[in-house]
C-alpha positions in Angstrom: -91.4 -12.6 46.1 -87.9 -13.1 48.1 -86.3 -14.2 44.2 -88.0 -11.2 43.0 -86.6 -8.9 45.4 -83.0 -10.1 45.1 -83.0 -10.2 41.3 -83.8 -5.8 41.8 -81.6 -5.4 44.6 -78.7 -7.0 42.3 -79.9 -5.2 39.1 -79.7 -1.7 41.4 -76.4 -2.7 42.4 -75.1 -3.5 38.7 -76.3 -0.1 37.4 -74.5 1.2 40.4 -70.9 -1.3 39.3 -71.1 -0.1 35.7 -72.1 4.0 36.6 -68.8 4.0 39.5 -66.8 1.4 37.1 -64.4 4.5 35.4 -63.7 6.2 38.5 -62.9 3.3 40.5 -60.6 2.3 37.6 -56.7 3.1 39.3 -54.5 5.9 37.3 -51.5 4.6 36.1 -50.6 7.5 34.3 -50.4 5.3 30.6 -52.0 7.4 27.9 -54.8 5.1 26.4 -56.8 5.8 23.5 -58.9 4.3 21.4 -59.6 5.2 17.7 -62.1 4.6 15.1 -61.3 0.9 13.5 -60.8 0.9 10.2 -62.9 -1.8 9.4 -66.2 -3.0 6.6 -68.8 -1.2 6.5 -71.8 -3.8 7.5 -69.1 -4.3 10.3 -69.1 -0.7 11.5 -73.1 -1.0 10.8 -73.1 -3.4 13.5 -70.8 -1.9 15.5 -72.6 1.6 15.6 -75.7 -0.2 16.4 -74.6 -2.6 19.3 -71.7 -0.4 20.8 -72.9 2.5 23.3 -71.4 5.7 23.4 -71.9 6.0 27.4 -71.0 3.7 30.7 -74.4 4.9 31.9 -76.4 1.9 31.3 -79.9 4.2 31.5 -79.4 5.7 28.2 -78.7 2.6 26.3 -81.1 1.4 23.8 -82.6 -2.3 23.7 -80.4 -3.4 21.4 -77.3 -2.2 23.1 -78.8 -3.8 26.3 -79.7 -7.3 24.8 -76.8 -7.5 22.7 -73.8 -5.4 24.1 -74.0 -6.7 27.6 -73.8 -10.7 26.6 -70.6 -9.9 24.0 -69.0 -8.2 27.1 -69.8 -11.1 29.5 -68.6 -13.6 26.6 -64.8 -11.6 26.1 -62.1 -12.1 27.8 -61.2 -10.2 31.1 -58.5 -10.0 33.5 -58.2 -13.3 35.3 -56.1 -14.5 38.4 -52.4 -15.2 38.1 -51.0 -12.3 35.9 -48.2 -12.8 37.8 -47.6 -16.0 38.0 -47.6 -16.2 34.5 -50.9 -16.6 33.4 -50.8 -14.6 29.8 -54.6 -15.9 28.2 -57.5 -14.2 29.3 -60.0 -16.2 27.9 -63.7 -15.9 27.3 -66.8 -17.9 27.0 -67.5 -18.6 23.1 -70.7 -20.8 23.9 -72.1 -17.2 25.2 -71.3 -15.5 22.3 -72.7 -18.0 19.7 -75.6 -17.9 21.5 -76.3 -14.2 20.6 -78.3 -14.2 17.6 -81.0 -10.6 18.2 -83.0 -9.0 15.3 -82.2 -5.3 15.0 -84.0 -4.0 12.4 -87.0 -5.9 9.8 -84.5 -7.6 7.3 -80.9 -7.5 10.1 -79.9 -10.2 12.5 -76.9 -9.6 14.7 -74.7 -12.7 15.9 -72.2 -13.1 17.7 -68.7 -13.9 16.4 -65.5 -14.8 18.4 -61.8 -14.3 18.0 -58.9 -13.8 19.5 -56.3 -11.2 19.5 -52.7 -10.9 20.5 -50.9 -8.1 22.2 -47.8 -7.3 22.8 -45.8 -7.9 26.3 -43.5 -5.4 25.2 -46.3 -3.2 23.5 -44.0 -2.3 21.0 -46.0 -0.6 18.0 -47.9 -2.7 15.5 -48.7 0.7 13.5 -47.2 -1.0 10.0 -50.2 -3.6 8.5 -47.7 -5.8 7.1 -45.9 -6.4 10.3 -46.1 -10.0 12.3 -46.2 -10.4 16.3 -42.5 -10.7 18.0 -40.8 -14.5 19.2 -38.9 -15.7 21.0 -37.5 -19.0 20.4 -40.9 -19.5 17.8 -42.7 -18.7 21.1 -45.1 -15.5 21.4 -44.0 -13.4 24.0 -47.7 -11.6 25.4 -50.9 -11.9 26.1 -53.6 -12.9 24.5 -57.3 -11.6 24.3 -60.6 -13.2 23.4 -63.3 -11.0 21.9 -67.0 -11.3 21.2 -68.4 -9.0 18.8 -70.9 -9.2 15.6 -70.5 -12.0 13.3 -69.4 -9.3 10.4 -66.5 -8.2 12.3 -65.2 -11.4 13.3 -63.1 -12.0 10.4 -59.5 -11.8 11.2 -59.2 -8.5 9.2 -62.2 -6.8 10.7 -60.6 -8.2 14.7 -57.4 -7.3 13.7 -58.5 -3.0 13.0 -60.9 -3.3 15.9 -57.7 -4.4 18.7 -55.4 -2.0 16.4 -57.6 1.4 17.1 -56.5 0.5 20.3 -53.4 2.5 21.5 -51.5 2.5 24.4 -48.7 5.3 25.4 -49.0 6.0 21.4 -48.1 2.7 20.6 -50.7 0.1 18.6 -49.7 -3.5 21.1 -52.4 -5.6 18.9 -50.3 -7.9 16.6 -52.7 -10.3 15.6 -56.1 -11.3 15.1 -57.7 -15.3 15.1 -61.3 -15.5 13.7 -63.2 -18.8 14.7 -64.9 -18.9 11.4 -61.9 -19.0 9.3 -60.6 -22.2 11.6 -62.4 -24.7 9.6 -61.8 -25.9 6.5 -64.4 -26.3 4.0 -65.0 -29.9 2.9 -64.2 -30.5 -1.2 -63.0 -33.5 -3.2 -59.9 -34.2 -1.4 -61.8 -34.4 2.0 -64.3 -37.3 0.9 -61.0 -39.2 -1.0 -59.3 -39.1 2.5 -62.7 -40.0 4.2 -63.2 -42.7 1.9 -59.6 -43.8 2.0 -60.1 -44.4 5.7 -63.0 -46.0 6.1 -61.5 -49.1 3.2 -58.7 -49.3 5.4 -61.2 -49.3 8.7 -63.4 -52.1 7.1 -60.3 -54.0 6.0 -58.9 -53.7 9.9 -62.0 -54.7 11.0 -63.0 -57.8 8.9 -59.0 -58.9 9.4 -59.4 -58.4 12.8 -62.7 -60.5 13.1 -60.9 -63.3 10.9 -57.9 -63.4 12.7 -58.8 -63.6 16.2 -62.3 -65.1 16.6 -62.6 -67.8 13.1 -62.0 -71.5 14.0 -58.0 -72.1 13.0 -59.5 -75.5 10.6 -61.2 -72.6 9.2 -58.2 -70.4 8.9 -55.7 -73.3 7.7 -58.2 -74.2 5.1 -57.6 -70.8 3.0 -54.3 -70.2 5.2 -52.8 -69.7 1.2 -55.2 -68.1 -0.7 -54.7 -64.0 -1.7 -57.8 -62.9 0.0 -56.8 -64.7 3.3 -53.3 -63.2 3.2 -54.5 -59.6 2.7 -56.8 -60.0 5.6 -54.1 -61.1 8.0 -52.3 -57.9 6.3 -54.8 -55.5 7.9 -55.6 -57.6 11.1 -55.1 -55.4 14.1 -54.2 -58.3 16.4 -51.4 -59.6 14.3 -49.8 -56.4 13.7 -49.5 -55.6 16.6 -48.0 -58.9 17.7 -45.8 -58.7 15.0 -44.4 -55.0 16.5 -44.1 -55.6 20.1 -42.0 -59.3 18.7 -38.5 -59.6 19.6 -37.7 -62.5 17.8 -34.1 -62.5 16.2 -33.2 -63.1 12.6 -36.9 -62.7 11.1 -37.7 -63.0 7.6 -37.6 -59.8 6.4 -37.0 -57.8 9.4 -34.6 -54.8 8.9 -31.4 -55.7 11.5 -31.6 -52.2 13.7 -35.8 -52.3 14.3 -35.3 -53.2 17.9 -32.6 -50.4 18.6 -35.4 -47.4 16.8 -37.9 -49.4 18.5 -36.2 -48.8 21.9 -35.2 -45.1 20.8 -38.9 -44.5 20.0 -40.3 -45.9 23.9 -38.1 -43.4 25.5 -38.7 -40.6 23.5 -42.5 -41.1 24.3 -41.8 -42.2 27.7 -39.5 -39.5 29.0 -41.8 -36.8 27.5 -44.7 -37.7 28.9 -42.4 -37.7 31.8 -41.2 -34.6 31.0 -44.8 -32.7 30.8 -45.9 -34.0 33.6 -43.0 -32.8 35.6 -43.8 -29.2 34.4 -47.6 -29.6 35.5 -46.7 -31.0 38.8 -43.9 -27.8 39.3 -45.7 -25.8 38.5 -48.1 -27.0 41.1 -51.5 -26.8 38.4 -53.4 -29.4 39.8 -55.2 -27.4 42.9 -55.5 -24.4 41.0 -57.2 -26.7 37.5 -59.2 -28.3 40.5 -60.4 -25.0 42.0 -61.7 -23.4 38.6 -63.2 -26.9 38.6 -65.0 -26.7 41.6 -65.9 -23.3 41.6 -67.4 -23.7 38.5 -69.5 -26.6 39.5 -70.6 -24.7 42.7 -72.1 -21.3 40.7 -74.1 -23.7 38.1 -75.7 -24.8 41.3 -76.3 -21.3 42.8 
């Protein structure tokens, strides 16, 4: 009974969050608008059927309720830092992929997530064929993590949805990332490469096994043979032996190996040194340990 009670008491007060939510909002006197996207039309289907028209959480349908409400929880949303720099506000995409509600006899809803990117500048993105502003190759703004049906998740569909967006007359949204486009679909080359790899991971292996752990009467027996050599080729432990020797005047050995050898160590070394320099500057540990914790602490709750 105590659960039941505090489970209403918190659903009261979230009616109450979400009712207050647009005149608790601060004026900052920036002209913000938000059009109708120019996007598919399964996509605007979906989005007329999941989207409400009102903040008042009474007159929303079931399926705005069931659906709407996790592909808010799953977007991104203002997070701590802005200004310290903190430019991703990131959202949960385990959420949204877990959305999967039937809306009518023959029509599913799932969720789909992407990302956008505004401006920092919010200089206007109006023209379809223009590309998001760098600096140095780097994006300068923030960027924006979106849950909404699977038919408008397409980078093309995300892109008109963040562009009907408009701020001081301006469209901020440069670009759209879909999740679904990420991967590559598998085809020919894919099981050449795959099957590629795995000759040369047998032929490390069994190299590896002869090398290391036969008897060496064993070894010296077929020490000449083509098979043997070709083993030894691929064997992990002599490779490796063979790099990390400094012997002079080897058979075969190109003259400036060691110098590029030495070049190579303290270009890893020094930027590994180098990144972790920035982390520990920046002073990201506590705050990477406190999301940590705090996360850990409201799975328990």
């Amino acid at each position: 009974m105590v659960i039941e009670q505090i489970l209403q008491d918190f659903s009261i007060l979230f009616h109450e969050i979400i009712n207050n939510l647009p005149s608790q909002l601060p004026d900052f006197n920036v002209p913000i608008t938000y059009g109708i996207p120019n996007v598919t039309t399964e996509c605007m289907k979906d989005l007329l059927t999941v989207v409400p028209t009102s903040t008042n959480i009474s007159t929303w349908t079931a399926n705005q309720t069931a659906i709407f409400t996790p592909m808010l929880d799953a977007s991104g949303k203002v997070s701590p830092g802005i200004l310290r720099g903190n430019t991703k506000l990131v959202g949960l995409y385990s959420e949204c992929a877990a959305i999967n509600a039937q809306v009518e006899k023959d029509r599913w809803i799932i969720g789909g997530y992407g990302r956008l990117f505004i401006d920092a500048s919010f200089r206007d993105y109006r023209d379809p064929s223009s590309s998001c502003h760098t600096t140095s190759m780097i994006f300068q703004g923030w960027t924006l993590d979106l849950c909404v049906p699977l038919r408008c998740s397409d980078s093309t569909n995300l892109l008109a949805i963040g562009r009907a967006l408009s701020v001081n007359g301006s469209v901020p949204v440069c670009r759209a990332l879909s999740i679904i486009e990420q991967g590559r679909k598998k085809d020919y080359r894919t099981w050449i490469v795959v099957a590629v790899m795995g000759l040369v991971g047998v032929a490390t292996f069994a190299g590896t096994i002869y090398d290391y752990f036969l008897d060496s009467d064993f070894k010296a027996r077929y020490a000449h043979t083509k098979w043997a050599q070709c083993l030894v080729a691929f064997s992990f432990y002599a490779n490796v032996c063979q790099i990390m020797a400094m012997d002079d005047k080897k058979p075969g050995q190109i003259g400036s190996i060691h110098f590029m050898r030495f070049i190579s160590l303290c270009w890893v070394v020094l930027g590994h040194v180098c990144m972790m320099n920035v982390v520990v500057d920046g002073k990201c540990g506590p705050d990477f340990l406190t999301s940590r914790n705090m996360n850990k602490f409201i799975c328990f709750m």
